[in-house]
N, C-alpha and C positions, 0 to 999 in steps of 0.2 A: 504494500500500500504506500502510494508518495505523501510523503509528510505534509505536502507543501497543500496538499486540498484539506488537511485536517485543522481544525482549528478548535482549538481552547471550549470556545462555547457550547458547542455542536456534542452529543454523545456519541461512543460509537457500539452497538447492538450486535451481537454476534446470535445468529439465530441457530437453535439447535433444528435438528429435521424435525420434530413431531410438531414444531409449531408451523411452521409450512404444510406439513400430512394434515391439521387440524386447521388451518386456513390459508390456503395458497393467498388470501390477498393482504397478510400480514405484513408482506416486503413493502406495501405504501399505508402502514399503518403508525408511522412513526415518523409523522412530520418531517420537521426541519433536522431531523438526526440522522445519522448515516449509519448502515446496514451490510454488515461482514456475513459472507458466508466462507467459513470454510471448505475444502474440495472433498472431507468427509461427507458434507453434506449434500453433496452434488452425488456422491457415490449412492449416499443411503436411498436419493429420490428416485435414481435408476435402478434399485435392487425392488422397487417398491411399486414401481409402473405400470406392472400387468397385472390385470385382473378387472375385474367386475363392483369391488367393494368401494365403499366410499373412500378410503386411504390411497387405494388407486388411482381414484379419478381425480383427487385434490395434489398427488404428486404428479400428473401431468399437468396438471394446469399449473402448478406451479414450476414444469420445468418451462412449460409454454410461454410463463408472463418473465422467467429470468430471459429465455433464447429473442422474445423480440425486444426487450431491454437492452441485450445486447447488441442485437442486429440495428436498432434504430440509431443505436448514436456514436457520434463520429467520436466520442473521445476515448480514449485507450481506456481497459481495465487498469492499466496499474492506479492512473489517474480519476477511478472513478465513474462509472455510469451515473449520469442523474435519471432519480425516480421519476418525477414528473415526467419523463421522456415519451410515456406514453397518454400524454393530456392528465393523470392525473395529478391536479392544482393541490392537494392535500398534504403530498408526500414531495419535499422541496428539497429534501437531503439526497445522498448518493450510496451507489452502490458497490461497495468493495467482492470481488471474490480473491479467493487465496492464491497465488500464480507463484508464491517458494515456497520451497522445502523447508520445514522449518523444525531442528532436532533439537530444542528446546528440553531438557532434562524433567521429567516427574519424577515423584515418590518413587520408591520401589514397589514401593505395595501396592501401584498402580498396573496393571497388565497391561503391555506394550499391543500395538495391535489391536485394539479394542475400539471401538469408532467414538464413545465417549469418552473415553481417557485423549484420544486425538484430540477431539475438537478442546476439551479442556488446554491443552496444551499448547493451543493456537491462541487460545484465548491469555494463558500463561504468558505468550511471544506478544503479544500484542501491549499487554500493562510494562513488560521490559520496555519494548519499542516506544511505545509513546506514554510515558509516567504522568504528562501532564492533561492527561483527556480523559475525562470518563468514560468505561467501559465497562458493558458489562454483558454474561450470558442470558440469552431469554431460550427459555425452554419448561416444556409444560411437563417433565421430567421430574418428580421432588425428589429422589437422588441423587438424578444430578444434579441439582442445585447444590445439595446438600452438601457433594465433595467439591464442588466451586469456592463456596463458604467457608470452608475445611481448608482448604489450599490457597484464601487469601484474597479471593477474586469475588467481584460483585457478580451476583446473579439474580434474577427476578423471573416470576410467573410470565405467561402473555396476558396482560389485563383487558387487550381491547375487544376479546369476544363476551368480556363477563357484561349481565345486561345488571346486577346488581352486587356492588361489593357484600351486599348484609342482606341474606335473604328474611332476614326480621323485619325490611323494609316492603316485603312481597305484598302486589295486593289481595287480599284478602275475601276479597267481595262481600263484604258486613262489613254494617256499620253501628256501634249501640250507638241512642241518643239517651243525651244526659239529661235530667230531670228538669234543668231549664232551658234545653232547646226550643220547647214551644215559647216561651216567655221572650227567648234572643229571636225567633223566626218569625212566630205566631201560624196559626193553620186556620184556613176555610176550607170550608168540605165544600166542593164542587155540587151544583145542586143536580146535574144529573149521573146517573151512575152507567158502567158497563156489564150489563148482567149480573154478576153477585160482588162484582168488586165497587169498591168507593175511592174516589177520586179525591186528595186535598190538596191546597195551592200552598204553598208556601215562602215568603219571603223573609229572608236578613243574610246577615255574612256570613254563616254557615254552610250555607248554599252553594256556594263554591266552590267546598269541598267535596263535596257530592257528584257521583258518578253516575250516568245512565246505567240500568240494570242491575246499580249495587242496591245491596239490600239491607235494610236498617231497621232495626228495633227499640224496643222498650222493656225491659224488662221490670217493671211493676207487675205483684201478684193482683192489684186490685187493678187496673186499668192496663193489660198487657195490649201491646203496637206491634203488629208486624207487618211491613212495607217492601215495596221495592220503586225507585226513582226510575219513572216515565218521563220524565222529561226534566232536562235543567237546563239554563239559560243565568248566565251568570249569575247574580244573587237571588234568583227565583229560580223552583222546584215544585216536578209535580207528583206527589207519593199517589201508588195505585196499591190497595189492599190485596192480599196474597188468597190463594185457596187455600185450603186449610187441608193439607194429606194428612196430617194426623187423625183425622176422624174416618172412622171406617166406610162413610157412604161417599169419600172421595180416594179408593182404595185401588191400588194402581197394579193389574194382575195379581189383587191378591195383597197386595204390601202396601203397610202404611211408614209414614214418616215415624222413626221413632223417638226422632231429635227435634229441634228448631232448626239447625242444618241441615238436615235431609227432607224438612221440610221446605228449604230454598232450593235445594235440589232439583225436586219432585217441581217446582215450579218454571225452574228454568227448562228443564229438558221435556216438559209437557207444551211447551210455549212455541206455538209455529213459527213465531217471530223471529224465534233464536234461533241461531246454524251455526252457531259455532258454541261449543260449550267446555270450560273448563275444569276437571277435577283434582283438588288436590287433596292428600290426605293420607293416613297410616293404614297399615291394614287394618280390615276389622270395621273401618267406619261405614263402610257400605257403597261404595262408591260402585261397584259391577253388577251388584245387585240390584241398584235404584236405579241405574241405565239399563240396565237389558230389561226389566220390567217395564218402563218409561217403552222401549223401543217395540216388546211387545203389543203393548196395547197402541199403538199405532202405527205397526205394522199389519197384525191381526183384526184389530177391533175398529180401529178410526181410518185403516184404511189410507193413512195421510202419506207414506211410505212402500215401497213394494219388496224390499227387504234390510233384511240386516247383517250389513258386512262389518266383520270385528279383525283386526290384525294384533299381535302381540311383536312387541320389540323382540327377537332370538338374539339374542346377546353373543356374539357382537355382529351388529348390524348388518346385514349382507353375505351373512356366513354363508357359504354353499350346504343347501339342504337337502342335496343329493342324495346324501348316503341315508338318509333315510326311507325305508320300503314305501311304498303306495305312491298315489296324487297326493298334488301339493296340497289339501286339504290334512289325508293322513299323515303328511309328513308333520303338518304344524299342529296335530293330535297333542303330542308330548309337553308343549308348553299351555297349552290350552284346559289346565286342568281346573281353573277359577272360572272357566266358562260350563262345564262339563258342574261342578260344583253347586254352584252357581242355576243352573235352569234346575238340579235335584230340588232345591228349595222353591223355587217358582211353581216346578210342578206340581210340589205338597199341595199349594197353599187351595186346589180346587178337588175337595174331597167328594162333589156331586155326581162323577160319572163314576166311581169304585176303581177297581184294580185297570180293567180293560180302556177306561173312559180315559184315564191318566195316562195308557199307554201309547192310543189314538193321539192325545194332548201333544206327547212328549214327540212323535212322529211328526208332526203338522211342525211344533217347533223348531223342531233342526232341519225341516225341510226349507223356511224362512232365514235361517242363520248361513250365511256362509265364510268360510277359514279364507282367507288370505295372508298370504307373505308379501311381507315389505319387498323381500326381493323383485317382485314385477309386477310394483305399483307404478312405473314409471312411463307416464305416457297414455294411463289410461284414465276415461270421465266414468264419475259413475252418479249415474242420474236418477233422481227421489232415492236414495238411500238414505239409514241408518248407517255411516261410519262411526266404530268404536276402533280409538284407537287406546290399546290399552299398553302399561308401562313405558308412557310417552316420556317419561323422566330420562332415557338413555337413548334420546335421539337429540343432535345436533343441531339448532338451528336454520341450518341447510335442510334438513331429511325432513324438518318439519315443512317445510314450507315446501316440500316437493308434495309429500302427503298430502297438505293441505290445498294445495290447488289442484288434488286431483276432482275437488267437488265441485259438479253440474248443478242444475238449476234443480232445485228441491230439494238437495241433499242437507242432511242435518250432519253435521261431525262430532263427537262426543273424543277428547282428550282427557286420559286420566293416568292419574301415578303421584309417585310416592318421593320426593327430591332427594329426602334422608337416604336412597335406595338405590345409589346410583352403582353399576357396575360395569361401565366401561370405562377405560381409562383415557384422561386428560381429559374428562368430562367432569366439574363441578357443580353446587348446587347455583352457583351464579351463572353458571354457562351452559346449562339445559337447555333445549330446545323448549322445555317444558315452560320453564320460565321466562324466558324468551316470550313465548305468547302469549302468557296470561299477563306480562306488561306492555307488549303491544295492542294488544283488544281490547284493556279497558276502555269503557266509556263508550265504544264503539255500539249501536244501538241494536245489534243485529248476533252479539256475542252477553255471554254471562260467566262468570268466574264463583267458585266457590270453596272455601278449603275447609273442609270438615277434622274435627278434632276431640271428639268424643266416639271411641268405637263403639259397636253395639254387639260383638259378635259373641263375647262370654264374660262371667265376670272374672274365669281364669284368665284368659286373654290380656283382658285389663287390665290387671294384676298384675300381669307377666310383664306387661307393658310398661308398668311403672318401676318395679324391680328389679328387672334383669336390664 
């Protein structure tokens, strides 16, 4: 690298390969600062090229956007590619790759020939070479960091895919109101109504805290509130009354709410309005169970839908599910055992036709249900469905937004999972795809979010949950 383009102010980022594998456009993600790769790194993105998986397809693209970086500008590597070279105005710094040999001495206890002991050691060459410049490693690696830190040298996460440093900050979709929000707002009840719901206007500065679709209560035993915001407009709000799933003559295949959260639930994913839906939550709270019920009776009974497609995440995303016997149905059998679980309960719950009647039941239902894999969602519409996409928590923000624009006109989407639950890696709870969308579609008037947090499933369960 020539000295003479480095300057004092400017950082210089040495990127490891998984932050490239996890977002090829992290080379213009880092402004006015300039961006080292190592020739390990060039190595690892060629060994990683082929195939079908999303790691494949993000290390071409990433060899793509370094080869016309290179191909567009006339100044030499030693001297630095500038990033904007490809119109993007964001990323104003330049591009280093490695062009010496650099035998730089490690540890012993380092093993020689390793590609991350390498790139550390470049990264080692580089704090020699230039002591007066910041520099550090970014990599989504927390061991290597770990021996970065270890050996002296500055290292850091890749921050700019996270959508929330704190996901304490997540929204939530509830909102309580405190005992003097009528007194700071005041409420008129709209004098006409919409079939069983009532309508109140609301004005003052709380109001603008307020989200379309979030839902807000009151918790007074003697005067209990529950709402969800139909409309806001700066310091005016219009709360619409909820149906009540807790009560059994609003009983949804069989299931009632047995929460105040699963009664938000049961409102969002009953709501033609909404097509896009969020669930967040532990196991245990009901989250698969209040949507495939939801999905049933509107598949079966209202008719609003012609089926229901459910995919589950197979960890890790895009794995070849070959080797497993039958159609791609049987193949994604194995992970689908909370669906399978799941309708046993549903089936219970209509004990009017006896042994045979439940049989027919259960028949008719998995003839409406269909298994899909994520692997060849791509490319296809699917029109008036039920999407369930379930353990949405280990998918990418990419993968999501592929899923999600595979939906046509009528289709409803249903997302749910569990953030604490995540199991692939370089994936965190601020960098889910999961979470990703449940802070992009707030407020949007056509999506609902909700994170449940009381399980219902045993009082072992609960227990367990608190204890272990």
């Amino acid at each position: 690298m020539n000295a003479r383009t480095a300057t004092p102010e400017t950082k210089l980022f040495v990127l490891d390969t998984n932050v490239l594998m996890h977002d090829p456009t992290s080379l213009f993600r880092f402004e006015e600062h300039d961006v080292y790769l190592p020739m390990f790194v060039l190595e690892e993105l060629d060994n990683n090229k082929k195939g079908m998986t999303e790691v494949a397809r993000n290390a071409r693209q990433a060899s793509r956007f370094l080869d016309n970086l290179v191909s567009s500008s006339e100044d030499s590597i030693d001297e630095g590619v500038p990033l904007d070279a490809l119109g993007n105005k964001n990323a104003t710094g330049r591009l280093f790759l490695q062009t010496e040999f650099i035998n730089d001495p490690l540890p012993v206890t380092l093993a020689n020939g390793k590609a991350d002991n390498a790139i550390l050691g470049v990264v080692a060459h580089l704090h020699n070479q230039h002591s007066k410049r910041q520099i550090a490693l970014v990599s989504k690696d927390i061991n290597m960091r770990i021996k970065a830190r270890a050996l002296g040298l500055a290292a850091q996460d890749y921050f700019n895919d996270k959508v929330l440093e704190d996901t304490d900050l997540l929204y939530s979709g509830i909102r309580e109101l405190h005992p003097d929000f009528w007194d700071k707002n005041g409420k008129d009840m709209v004098s006409g109504t919409q079939g069983a719901h009532t309508f109140y206007n609301i004005k003052g500065p709380d109001c603008r805290d307020l989200l379309v679709n979030e839902f807000v209560f009151q918790d007074d035993a003697n005067n209990p509130f529950l709402a969800v915001v139909a409309a806001q407009d700066d310091n005016t709000a219009t709360l619409r009354t909820l149906t009540d799933y807790n009560h059994s003559k609003n009983a949804i295949w069989g299931i009632t709410a047995r929460n105040r959260e699963q009664n938000f639930v049961l409102n969002l994913l009953m709501n033609p309005e909404i097509d896009f839906v969020t669930l967040l939550g532990q196991a245990g709270t009901g989250k698969t169970l209040l949507t495939l019920a939801a999905g049933l009776m509107q598949v079966l009974e209202h008719k609003i839908y012609s089926e229901i497609i459910m995919t589950r995440v197979t960890v890790s995303v895009g794995e070849d599910i070959g080797f497993l016997p039958g159609t791609e149905e049987e193949k994604m059998s194995p992970w689908m055992g909370a669906l399978d679980d799941n309708l046993d309960v549903l089936n219970k719950s209509d004990d009017e036709g006896g042994e045979w009647g439940r049989a027919a039941t259960r028949d008719l239902i998995r003839s409406r249900i269909k298994i899909k894999s994520l692997n060849f969602m791509r490319g296809r519409t699917f029109l008036n469905k039920y999407l369930i996409i379930d353990e949405a928590q280990n998918l990418t923000p990419k993968q999501m937004k592929t899923l999600i624009t595979r939906a046509g006109p009528g289709t409803k989407v249903v997302c749910m999972g569990n953030i604490a639950q995540i199991d692939t890696p370089y994936l965190t709870e601020g960098s889910s795809g999961l979470t990703y969308v449940v802070d992009r579609f707030k407020g949007w008037p056509h999506s609902g979010h909700v994170t449940l947090t009381r399980g219902e499933r045993s009082r072992l369960a609960d227990h367990a949950a608190e204890v272990l």
